[in-house]
N, C-alpha and C positions, 0 to 999 in steps of 0.2 A: 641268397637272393630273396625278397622280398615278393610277398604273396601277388600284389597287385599294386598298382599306380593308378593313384589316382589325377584325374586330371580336372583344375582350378579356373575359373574365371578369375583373369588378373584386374578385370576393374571392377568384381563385386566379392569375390572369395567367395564365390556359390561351388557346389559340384558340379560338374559338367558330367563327369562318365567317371566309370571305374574300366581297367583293361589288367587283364594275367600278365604277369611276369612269366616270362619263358622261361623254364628250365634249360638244362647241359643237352637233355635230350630233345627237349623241341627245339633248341637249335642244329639239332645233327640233321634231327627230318627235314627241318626246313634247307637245309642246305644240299640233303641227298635228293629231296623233291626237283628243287629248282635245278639240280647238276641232270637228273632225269632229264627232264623237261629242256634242256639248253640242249640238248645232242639233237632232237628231231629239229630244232628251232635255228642253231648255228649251221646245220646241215643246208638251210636255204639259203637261195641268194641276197645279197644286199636288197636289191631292187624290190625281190618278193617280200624283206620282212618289212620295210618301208612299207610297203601296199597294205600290208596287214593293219598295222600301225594305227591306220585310218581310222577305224573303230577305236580307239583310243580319243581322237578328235572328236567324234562322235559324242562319246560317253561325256568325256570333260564339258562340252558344249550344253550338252542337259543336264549336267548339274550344278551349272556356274553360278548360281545361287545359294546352293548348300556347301559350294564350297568358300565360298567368301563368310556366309555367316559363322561356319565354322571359325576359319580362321581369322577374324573379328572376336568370338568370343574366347577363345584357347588362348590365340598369342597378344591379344591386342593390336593389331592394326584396327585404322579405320577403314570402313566398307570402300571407300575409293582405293586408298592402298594396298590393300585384300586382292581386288582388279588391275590394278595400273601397275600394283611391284609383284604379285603373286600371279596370277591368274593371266595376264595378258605374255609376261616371258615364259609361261609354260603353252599357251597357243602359237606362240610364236615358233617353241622348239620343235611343238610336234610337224609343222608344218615346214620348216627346214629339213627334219628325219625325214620327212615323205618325198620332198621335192628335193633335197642338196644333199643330205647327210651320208645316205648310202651309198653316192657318187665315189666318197672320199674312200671306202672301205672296201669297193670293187675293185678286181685283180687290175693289174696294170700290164701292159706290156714293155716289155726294156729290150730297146733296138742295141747288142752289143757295142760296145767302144773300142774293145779291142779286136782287131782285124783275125787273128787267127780263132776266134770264137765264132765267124761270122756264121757256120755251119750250123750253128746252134739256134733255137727261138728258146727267149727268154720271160719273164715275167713274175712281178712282185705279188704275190697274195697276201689277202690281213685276215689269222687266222683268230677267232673269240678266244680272251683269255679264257676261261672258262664261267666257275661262280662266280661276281662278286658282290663283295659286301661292301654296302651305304651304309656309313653313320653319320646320321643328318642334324643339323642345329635345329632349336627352337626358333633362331630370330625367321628365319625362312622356312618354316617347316614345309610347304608345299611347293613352291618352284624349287627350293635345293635339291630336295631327292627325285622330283616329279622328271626333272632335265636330267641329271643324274643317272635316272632309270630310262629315258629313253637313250641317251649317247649307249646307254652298254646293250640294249634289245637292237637297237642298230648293228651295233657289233657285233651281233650274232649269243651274245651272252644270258646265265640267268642271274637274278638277283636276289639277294636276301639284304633287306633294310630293316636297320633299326635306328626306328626316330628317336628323338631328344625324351625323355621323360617326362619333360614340362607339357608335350605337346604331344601326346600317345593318340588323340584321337584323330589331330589333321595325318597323322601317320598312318593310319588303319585307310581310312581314306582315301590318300594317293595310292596306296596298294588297292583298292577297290577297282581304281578308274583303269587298272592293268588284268583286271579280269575280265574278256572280251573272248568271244567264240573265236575270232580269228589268231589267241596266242597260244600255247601249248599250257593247257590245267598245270599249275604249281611252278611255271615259271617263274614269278613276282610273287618272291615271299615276305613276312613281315616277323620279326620278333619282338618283342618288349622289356625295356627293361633297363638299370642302371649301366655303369660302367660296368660291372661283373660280366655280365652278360656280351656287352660290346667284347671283352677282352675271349670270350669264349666264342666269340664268330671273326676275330682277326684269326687267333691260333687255328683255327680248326682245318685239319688236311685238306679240306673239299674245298676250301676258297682260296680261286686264285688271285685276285684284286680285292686291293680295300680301299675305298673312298670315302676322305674325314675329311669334315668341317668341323671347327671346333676352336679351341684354345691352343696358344704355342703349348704347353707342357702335357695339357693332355695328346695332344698329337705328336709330340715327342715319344709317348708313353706306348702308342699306336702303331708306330713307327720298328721302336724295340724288339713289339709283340710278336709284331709281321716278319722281321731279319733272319729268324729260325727257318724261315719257311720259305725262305731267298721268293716273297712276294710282293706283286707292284703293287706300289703305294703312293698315292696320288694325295695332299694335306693342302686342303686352304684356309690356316692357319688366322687369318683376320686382317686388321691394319691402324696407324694411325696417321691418315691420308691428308697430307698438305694439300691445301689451295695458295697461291702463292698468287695476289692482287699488285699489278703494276703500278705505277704513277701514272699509266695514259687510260688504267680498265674504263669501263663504262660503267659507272658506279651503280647508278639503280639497277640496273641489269643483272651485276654481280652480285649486290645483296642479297637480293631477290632467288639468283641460281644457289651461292652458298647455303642462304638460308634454309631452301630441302633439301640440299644436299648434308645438309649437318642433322637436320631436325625430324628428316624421312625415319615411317617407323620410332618414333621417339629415339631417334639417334642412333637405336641396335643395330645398324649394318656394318657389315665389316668393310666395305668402301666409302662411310660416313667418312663427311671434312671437320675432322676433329682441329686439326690445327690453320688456323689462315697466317700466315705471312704477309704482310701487308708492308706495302712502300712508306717511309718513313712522312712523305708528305701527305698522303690521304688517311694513315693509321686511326686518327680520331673521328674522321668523319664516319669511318667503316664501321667504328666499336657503336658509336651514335646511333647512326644508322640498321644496323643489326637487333641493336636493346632496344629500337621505338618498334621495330615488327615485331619481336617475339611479346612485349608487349600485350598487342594484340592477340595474341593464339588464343586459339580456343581450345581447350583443354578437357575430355571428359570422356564420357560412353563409346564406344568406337562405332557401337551401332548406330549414333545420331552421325546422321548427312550432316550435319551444319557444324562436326568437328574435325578441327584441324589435329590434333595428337589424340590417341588415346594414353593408356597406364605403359607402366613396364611390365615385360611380360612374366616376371617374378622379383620375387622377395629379394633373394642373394646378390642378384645386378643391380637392385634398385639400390640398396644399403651399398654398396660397391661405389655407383656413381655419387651419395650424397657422400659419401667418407670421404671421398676426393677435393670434393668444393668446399669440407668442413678443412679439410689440410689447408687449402689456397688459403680459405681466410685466414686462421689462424696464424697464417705467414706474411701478412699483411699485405695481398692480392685483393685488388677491386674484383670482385666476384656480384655481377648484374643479374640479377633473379635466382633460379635454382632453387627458391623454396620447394618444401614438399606440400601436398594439398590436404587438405582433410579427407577422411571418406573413407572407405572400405579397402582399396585399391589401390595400386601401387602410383600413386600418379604425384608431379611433380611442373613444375612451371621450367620455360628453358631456361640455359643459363648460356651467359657470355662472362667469361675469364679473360681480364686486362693484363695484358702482357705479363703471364707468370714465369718465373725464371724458372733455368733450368736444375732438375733434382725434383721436382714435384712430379707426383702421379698423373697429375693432368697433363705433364707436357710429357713425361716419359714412359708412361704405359697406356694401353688401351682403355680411353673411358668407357663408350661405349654404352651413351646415353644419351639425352639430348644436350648437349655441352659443346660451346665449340669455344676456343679458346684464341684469341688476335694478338698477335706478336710483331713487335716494327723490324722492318730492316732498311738499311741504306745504299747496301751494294748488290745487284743480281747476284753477282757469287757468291756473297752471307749468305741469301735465301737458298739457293743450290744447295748450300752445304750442310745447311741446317736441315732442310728434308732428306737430304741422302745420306744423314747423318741419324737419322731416325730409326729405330730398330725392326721398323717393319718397311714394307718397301711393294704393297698391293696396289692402289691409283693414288696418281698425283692429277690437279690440275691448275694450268695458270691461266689467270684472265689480263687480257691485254686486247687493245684494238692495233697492236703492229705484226702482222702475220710474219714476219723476219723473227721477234721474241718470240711467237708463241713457237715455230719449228726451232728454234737454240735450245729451249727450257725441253720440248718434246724429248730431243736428240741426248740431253744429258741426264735427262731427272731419271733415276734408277727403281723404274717401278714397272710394275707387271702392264699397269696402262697406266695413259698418261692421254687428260683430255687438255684440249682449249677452249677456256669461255664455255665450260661446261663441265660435269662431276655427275657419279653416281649412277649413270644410263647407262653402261655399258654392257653389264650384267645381260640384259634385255636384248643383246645381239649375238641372234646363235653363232656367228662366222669368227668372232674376235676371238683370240685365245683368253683365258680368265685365270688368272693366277698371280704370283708375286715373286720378287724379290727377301731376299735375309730371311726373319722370322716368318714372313705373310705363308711360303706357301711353297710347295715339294710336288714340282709336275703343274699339269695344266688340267684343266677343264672349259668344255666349248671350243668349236670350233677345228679346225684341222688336228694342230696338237692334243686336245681333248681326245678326240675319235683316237687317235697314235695312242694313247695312256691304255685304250680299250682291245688292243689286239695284239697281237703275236706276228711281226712282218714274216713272210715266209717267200723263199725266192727259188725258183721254177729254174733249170734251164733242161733242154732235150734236145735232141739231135737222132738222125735218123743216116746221117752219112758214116759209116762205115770204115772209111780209111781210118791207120792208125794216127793218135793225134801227133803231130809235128815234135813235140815234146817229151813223147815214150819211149822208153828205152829200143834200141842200146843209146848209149853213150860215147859219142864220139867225137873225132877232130870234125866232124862235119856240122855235127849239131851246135860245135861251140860257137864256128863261126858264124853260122845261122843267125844265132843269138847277138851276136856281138853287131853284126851286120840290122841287123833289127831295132839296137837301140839306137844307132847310128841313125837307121831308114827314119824313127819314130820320133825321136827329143833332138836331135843334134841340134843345137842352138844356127847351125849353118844350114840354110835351104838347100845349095850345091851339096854339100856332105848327104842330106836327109835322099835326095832326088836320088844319085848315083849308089846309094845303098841300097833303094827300094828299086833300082833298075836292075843292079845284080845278084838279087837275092834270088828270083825265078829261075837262077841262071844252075841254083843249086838243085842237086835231084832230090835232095829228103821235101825242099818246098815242092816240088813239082809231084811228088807223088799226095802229098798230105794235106794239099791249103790246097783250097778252093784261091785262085792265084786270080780270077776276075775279081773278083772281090776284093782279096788279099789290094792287091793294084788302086782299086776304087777307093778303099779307105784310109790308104795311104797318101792319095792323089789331094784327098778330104784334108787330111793333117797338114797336109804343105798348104791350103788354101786359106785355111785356119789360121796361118801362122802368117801369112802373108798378110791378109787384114789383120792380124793383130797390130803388126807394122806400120 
């Protein structure tokens, strides 16, 4: 393990901070702290650690300043996108944890289905997994683990995160804005450090969940670690996210949405529209139209209000994305901008890829830059097949003015979301599940299934009546027919059969001494009525 990580300005290559690399052993405390700390914390109700939580709103609220310029100077966004893609879907989460989130994670009551249980009161509880552990990306370094860290404090859980190494200081950071009088000291831990390190907070006995963003093969590798330890593992893997443009879209509209939707973030999102599909009759006006905006960008300091991109937020992705556009050309693909810029910094001009065949990196791995790449088709089903043909399967979206295509394309495109006449916003809505299909992504995060990734369902039933159950021994001609009589009373596809079986079954003494027989009667009465309007 390496002494310390240093962490870089991507658009001047200045020092920003230096941070410790965590040892074997600072990750044991940080894990036996925060498992501490989770027992008094998971012990409260939903409702109460929501209310806690507030302070959390609090703190993020006073420091929305130093956390945008941070992460402006760490990862490269611009101070708008810093707010609008960082900063504004981590206020938004806290304030669903306060007001929805705990709702999902409170005990439930479960009215029995079946008639001879009716004795019984039932009820679903959602117990904290225990620790877990965030490994969070660079391109999002403060809303991935920020939400992240509230869905599992919701849950009743503690956390240990370990940021990206590119980005160790927005990391330290979002652990900061979880130190608040109202949570338990060493709940929200933090450790630093390369993959060595991650692989030593997957294995480690105390963690019961681990949450990766990251790369397919690293998350594959994550995956493996955690199998030992039969641990939930939740991976959102990335994407290379179709936009699929009609013959009827509204064309400046579309341009306009793809364009941030491909260019957001200098393109490092993993629900970036890397590939457009475009109808075979508008293809060239869109490629046109696309290369006259990016054109115009404005390209530089992230700090400056007056720019549209900043840098890439390192070295390895930048050389990554230009190796890609140097393949295209050399393959004799029209390739529209993509230069790199002079200067200190990782920065580059956008690019539009004219319809590059398939077998290239651009169309068949994650670029994951600013690049989007326009491809014709002729038939709806060519464009269906070619996206669901795609090895990742995170958002799709199509743009059309006939709301009939947009819910067909919805109903079939094989992705974790799928928008219309819109890309890329979805992230920013605590309620939607967030995840993917194929390579994209293993489990959910956000929203109902998110919350489900973070607990242990656990199911309640009690009884205070006393008779033997209907079903306890001995074993007899009496109880056979009971039973026989019962699936008769219950499923018999004939209402006459189902009626005169639940009419003679009270008639037996093991029901009359064992089954609450009002009820028994009631719910049986309920199943014939069922059955009727089904009809």
């Amino acid at each position: 393990m390496a002494a310390e990580i240093v962490s870089l300005n991507p658009a001047t290559g200045e020092i920003l901070g230096r941070v410790a690399t965590a040892t074997r052993d600072d990750v044991a405390r940080a894990v036996k702290e925060s498992g501490e700390a989770k027992e008094s914390w998971g012990d409260l109700p939903p409702k109460e650690r929501a209310y806690r939580l507030r302070e959390v709103l609090k703190a993020l609220m006073a420091r929305m300043e130093d956390v945008a310029g941070l992460i402006s100077k760490e990862q490269g966004k611009t101070l708008v996108e810093a707010y609008c893609m960082e900063i504004f879907p981590a206020l938004e989460g806290v304030d669903f944890a306060i007001n929805g989130a705990w709702k999902v994670v409170s005990p439930k009551k479960v009215r029995p289905w079946t008639p001879v249980f009716a004795s019984h009161s039932m009820e679903t509880r959602y117990e904290p997994l225990g620790v877990v552990a965030i490994i969070s990306p660079w391109n999002y370094p403060f809303a991935i683990p920020f939400l992240e860290i509230l869905s599992a404090l919701v849950a009743g859980n503690g956390v240990v995160l370990k940021p990206s190494p590119y980005t160790p200081l927005v990391g330290n950071l979002v652990t900061e804005l979880f130190q608040v009088e109202t949570l338990p000291r060493g709940l929200v831990q933090v450790v630093q450090g390369e993959g060595d390190v991650g692989e030593v907070l997957v294995t480690h006995p105390g963690v019961a969940g681990v949450f990766f963003t990251g790369s397919v093969a690293t998350g594959k590798e994550v995956y493996q670690a955690a199998a030992p330890g039969l641990k939930k593992v939740v991976l959102e893997l990335g994407g290379k996210d179709p936009a699929i443009v009609l013959a009827d879209a509204q064309l400046d509209y579309t341009v306009e949405g793809i364009l941030w939707a491909a260019m957001a973030n200098a393109g490092q999102t993993c629900a970036s529209v890397e590939v457009v599909l475009a109808h075979d009759s508008i293809f060239r006006s869109l490629v046109d139209a696309l290369f006259q905006k990016i054109q115009d960008f404005r390209v530089g300091d992230p700090l400056d209000e007056g720019v549209d991109m900043g840098p890439m937020s390192n070295q390895p992705q930048y050389e990554k994305v230009l190796a890609q556009l140097e393949e295209a050309r050399k393959a004799g693909v029209e390739v529209l901008g993509g230069e790199p810029l002079e200067g200190k910094g990782f920065f580059m001009k956008p690019a539009v890829v004219v319809n590059p065949p398939r077998g290239l990196r651009v169309v068949e791995e994650e670029t994951f830059g600013p690049v989007v790449s326009v491809i014709p088709f002729g038939e709806v089903e060519e464009a269906i097949a070619f996206a669901n043909g795609l090895p990742y399967g995170l958002t799709a979206s199509v743009w059309t003015t006939n709301p009939s295509c947009g819910e067909e394309f919805s109903r079939h495109l094989r992705y974790g979301v799928v928008t219309v006449n819109d890309h890329l916003f979805t992230f920013a809505e605590p309620q939607l599940p967030w995840g993917g299909f194929r390579n994209s992504a293993l489990g959910r995060s956000h929203g109902l299934p998110g919350l489900m990734e973070l607990v242990e369902p656990k199911g309640v039933a009690r009884t205070y009546c006393f008779a033997p159950r209907l079903w306890w021994y001995p074993y007899d001609r009496d109880l056979l027919s009971i039973m026989k009589g019962s699936m008769g009373g219950f499923f018999s596809p004939s209402l006459v059969t189902r009626w005169r079986e639940l009419m003679t079954l009270p008639m037996k003494g093991r029901v009359r001494e064992r089954v609450d027989l009002k009820d028994f009667m009631l719910k049986g009465a309920l199943r014939i009525g069922r059955a009727l309007l089904g009809k």
